[in-house]
N, C-alpha and C positions, 0 to 999 in steps of 0.2 A: 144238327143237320149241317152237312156242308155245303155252303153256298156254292154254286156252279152257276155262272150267269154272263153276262156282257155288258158292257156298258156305252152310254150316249151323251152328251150334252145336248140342252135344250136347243140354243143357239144353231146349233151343226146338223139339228135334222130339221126342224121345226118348220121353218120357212113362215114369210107372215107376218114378220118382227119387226118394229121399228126399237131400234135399241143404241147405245154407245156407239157399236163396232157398223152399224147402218149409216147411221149419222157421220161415221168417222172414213167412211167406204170410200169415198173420192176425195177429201183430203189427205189420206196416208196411201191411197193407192190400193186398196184392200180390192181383191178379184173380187167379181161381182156376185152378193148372195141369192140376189133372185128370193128362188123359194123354200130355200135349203134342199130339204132332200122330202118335203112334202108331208111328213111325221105329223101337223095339225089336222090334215085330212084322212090321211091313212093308219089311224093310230091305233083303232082296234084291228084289222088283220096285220099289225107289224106286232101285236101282244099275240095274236094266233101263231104267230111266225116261232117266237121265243120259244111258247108251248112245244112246239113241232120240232123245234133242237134239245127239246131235252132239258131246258136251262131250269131252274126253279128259282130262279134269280134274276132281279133286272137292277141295274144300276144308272139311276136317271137325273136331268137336273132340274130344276123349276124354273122357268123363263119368270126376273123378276121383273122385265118392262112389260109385259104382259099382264102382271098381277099388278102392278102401282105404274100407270103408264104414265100418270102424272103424280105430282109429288105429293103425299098425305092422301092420296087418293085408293079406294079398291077396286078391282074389276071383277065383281062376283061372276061374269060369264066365265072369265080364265082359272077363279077357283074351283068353280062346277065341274071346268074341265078336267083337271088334273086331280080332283074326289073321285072321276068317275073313273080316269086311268086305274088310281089306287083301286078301286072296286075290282075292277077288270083283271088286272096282276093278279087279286087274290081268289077273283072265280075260280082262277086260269092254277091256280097253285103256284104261282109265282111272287119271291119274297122282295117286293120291295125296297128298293135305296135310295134313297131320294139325299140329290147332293142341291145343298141352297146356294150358294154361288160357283159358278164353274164359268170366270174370265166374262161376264159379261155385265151389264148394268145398263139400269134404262138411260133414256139419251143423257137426261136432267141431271143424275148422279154428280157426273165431275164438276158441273157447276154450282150445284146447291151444297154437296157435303162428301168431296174427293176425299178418298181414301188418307190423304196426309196430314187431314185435321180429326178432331179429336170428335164434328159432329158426325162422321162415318158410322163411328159404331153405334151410336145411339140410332142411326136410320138403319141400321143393318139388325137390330136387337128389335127394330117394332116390326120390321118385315117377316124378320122369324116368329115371332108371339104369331103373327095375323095367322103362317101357316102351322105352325104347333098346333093352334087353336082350333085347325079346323080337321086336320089327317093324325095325331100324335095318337089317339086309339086305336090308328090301323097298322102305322109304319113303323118298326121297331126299328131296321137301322137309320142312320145318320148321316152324312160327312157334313158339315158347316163350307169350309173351304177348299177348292182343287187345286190343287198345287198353288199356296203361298208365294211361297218364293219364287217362283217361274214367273207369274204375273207379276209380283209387286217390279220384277227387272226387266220385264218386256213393257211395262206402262212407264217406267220412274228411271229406265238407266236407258236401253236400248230406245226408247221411244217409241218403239213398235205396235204397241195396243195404247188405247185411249187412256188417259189423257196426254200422251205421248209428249213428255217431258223426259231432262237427261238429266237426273241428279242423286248422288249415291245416298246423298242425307233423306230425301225425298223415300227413297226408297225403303230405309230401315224403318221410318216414322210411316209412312204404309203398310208394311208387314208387322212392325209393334201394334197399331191401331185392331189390324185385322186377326190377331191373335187375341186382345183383350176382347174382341166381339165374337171368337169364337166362347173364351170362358165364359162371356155371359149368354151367349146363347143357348150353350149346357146347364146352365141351371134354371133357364125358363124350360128349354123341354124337360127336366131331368121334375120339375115343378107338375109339367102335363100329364109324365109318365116317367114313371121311375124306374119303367124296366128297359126302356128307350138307351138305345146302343149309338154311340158318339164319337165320330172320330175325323180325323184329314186323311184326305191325301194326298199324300207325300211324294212328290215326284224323287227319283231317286237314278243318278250317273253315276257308274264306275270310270274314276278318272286314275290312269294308266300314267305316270311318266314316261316319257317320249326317251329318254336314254335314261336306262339304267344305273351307269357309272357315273352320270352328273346327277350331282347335288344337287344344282337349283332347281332341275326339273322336279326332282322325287319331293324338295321342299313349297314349290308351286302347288303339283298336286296333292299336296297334303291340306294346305289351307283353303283349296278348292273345296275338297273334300269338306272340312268342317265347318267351313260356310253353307255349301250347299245341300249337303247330307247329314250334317250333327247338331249344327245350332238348336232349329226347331225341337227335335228330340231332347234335347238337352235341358231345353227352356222350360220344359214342363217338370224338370226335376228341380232347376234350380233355383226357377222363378226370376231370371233374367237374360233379357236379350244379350248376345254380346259375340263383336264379331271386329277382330284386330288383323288386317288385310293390308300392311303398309305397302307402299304409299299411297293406296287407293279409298280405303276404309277404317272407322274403327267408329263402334256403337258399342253402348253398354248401358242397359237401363232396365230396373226393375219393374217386373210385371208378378201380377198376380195370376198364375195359371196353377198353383195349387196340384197338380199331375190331374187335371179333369178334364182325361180323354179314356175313352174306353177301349178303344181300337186303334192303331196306326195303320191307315190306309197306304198299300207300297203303289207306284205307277212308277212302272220299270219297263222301258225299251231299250239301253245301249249302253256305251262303253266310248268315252271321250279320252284321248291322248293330250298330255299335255308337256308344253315344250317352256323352257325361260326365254325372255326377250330382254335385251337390255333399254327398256324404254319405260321412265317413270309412272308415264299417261298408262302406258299400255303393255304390260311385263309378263303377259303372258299368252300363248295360241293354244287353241283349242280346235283339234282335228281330229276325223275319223279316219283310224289307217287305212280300216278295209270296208268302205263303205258297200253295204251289199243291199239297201231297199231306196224305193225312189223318191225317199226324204235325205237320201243320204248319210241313213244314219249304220254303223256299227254291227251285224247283228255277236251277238255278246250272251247266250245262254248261263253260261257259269255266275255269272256280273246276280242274276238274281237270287241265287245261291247266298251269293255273300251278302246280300241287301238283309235276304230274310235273321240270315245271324247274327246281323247290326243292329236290325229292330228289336232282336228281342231280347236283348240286353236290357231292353227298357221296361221287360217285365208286363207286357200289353199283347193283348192276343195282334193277329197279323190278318187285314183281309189282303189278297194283292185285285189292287180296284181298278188298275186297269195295265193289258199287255198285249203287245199287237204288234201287227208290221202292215206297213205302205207298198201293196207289189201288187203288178199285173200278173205273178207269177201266181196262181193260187198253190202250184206244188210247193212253190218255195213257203208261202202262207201253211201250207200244213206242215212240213216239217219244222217251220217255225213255234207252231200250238206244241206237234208233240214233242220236241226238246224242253218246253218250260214247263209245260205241264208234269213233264216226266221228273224234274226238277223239284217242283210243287208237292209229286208224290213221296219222293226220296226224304225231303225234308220232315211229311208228316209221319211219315215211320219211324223219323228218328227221334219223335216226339214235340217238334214247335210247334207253336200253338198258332195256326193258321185254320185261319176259318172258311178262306171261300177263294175262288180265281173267275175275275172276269174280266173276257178277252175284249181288247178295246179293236173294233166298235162293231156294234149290233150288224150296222150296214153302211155302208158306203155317205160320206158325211161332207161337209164346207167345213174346209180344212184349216181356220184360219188364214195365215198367209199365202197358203196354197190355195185354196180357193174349193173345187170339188175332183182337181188332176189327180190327189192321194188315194188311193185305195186301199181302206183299211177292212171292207166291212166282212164279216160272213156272210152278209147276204149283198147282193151286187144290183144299186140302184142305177137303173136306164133314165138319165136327166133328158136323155134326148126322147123316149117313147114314154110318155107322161110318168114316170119316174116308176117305171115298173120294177117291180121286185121279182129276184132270182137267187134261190139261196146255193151258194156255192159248196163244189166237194166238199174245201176244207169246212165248211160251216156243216156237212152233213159227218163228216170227222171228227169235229168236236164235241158235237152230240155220242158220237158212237163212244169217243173216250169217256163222257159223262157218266151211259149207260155201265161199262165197264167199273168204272171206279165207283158206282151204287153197289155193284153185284160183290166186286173184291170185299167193298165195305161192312156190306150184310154178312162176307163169309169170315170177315177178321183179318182177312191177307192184308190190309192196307196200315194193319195195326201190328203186323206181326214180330217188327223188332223193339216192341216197347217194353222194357222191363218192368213188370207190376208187382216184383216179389215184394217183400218189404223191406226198410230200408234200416 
């Protein structure tokens, strides 16, 4: 079955939370979350919502300050909760994903066991067990971690996310840390259930040099590139970290990850230009030429094309776990679905092994640094009229492209350029 679904983090709909980024709200300046987008209240008709697009797919996170609000501690009311979300998905015929860290931590985290010591993964490996323990018979997919790398450089280099520290060392020894806790957190689930499906996701930039005919540019965005898009991949074949960035970087340290991921999760929105600088501290910029949504980012169709031919080099099937755009334009939001989508399909006729696309986000979300100004969602939450829900054109377009690509599928047309003779 192909997954067709949308995705959320806990944090960005939830509202309700005392967590890191609450705590961190008026020292970093963070827009105010209030209540997010209402999701603990409104959470069975936003699973009827899903139903009603067609999705047979939900891609979700687990609020961990919810579940250990204090440290060693559980909250069986917030585990009840999220047994019974699972229940509800699977009424509803909807296949559960459930992602265990997606950028957030209860407040206590950075003080008791911050991601750049080595007690992180042991407190990140008993969190997992708690929920293994209690959902791993009903949830077959997985992600451990949302984008890696995005977070370990927005908490440990830009300062931006808690514990808002500037230090490049900090940063590898956070992403090494949070890599060995994904491997062991694969083999406590893989322990609960062995047919349980395991992977990241992988945020993933096509970086463009800015002039053609210079070198330094094309040699910039090359180590951009396999910092930010090859390392991780990499790691899991080589079994170490290792990342050489003069004069800013250089890490190399063996890890046991053994290739124990079963999926590479893509999270693909843009297309970064990159220019040289001549400045030790600071030797390169990073620009959108043609910024077209109101995150300012890129829009860049072809970019995930190339994503998918990169992952699968690594021999792992492909979900893309989340793709979306920021615009009050919702026409612009639809012809943004059906370019990537239409991409999604080209690719599985030519035989990669992609397994599912989900448009990021379900509905309108607390945008991180943005706050709730971004609009990503298919469905359009009114913060101002008790947070009413309104599912948009494009969100009743994407359903229709859904139904479409079941119908192709039943008739073969979606498989039609795979060569099955023998070889």
């Amino acid at each position: 079955m192909f997954l067709w679904g949308s995705a959320t983090s806990s944090f960005q709909i939830e509202g309700n939370i005392k967590n890191d980024f609450t705590d961190y709200e008026e020292k970093l300046g963070y827009p105010p979350y209030e209540e997010g987008s209402n999701h603990w209240k409104t959470w069975k008709d936003d699973i009827d919502m899903i139903r009603q697009l067609n999705q047979n797919a939900y891609r979700f996170s687990l609020e961990w300050s919810r579940l250990q609000p204090e440290p060693n501690t559980v909250s069986l009311e917030a585990l009840n909760r999220y047994d019974a979300i699972v229940d509800r998905l699977l009424e509803k015929g909807i296949e559960p994903m459930i992602t265990l860290h997606h950028f957030a931590h209860p407040y206590w985290f950075h003080d008791v066991s911050p991601w750049h010591t080595g007690d992180s993964v042991k407190r990140f490996l008993d969190y997992s067990d708690l929920i293994f323990s209690r959902l791993a018979d009903r949830v077959k997919y997985w992600i451990t971690f949302n984008e890696p790398v995005v977070w370990s450089l927005a908490a440990y280099a830009d300062a931006k996310f808690p514990p808002a520290l500037s230090d490049l060392n900090l940063t590898m020894k956070a992403l090494y840390n949070m890599m060995k806790a994904h491997a062991g957190a694969y083999e406590i689930l893989k322990s609960y259930n062995s047919e349980s499906y395991v992977g990241i996701a992988k945020h993933f930039i096509i970086f463009k040099e800015a002039r053609e005919w210079f070198y330094p540019d094309k040699s910039i965005a090359r180590r951009i590139d396999s910092f930010f898009n090859v390392m991780l991949l990499d790691a899991f074949i080589t079994n170490r970290i290792t990342v050489n960035f003069p004069p800013l970087l250089k890490f190399d340290k063996p890890i046991n990850l053994n290739n124990k991921i079963d999926f590479w999760g893509i999270n693909y929105y843009y297309r970064l230009h990159t220019k040289f600088k001549l400045n030790l501290k600071n030797p390169f910029l990073l620009y959108a030429k043609d910024p077209a949504t109101d995150t300012g980012w890129e829009i860049y169709p072809k970019g995930l094309k190339k994503i998918i031919k990169l992952v699968s080099r690594y021999n792992k099937e492909i979900i893309i776990t989340e793709n979306g755009i920021a615009t009050g334009n919702d026409l612009v939001r639809k012809k943004f679905i059906k370019k990537h989508v239409k991409i999604v399909r080209k690719q599985l006729e030519k035989g990669y092994k992609i397994k599912g696309y989900f448009y990021w986000s379900l509905m309108d979300n607390y945008e991180w640094l943005y706050g709730k100004s971004k609009r990503f969602g298919l469905i359009e939450v009114d913060y101002e009229n008790n947070y009413k829900r309104t599912i948009r054109p494009s969100g009743l377009y994407y359903a229709g492209l859904i139904e479409k690509f079941l119908h192709d599928s039943e008739s073969g047309i979606i498989y039609k350029k795979i060569d099955r003779s023998p070889k």
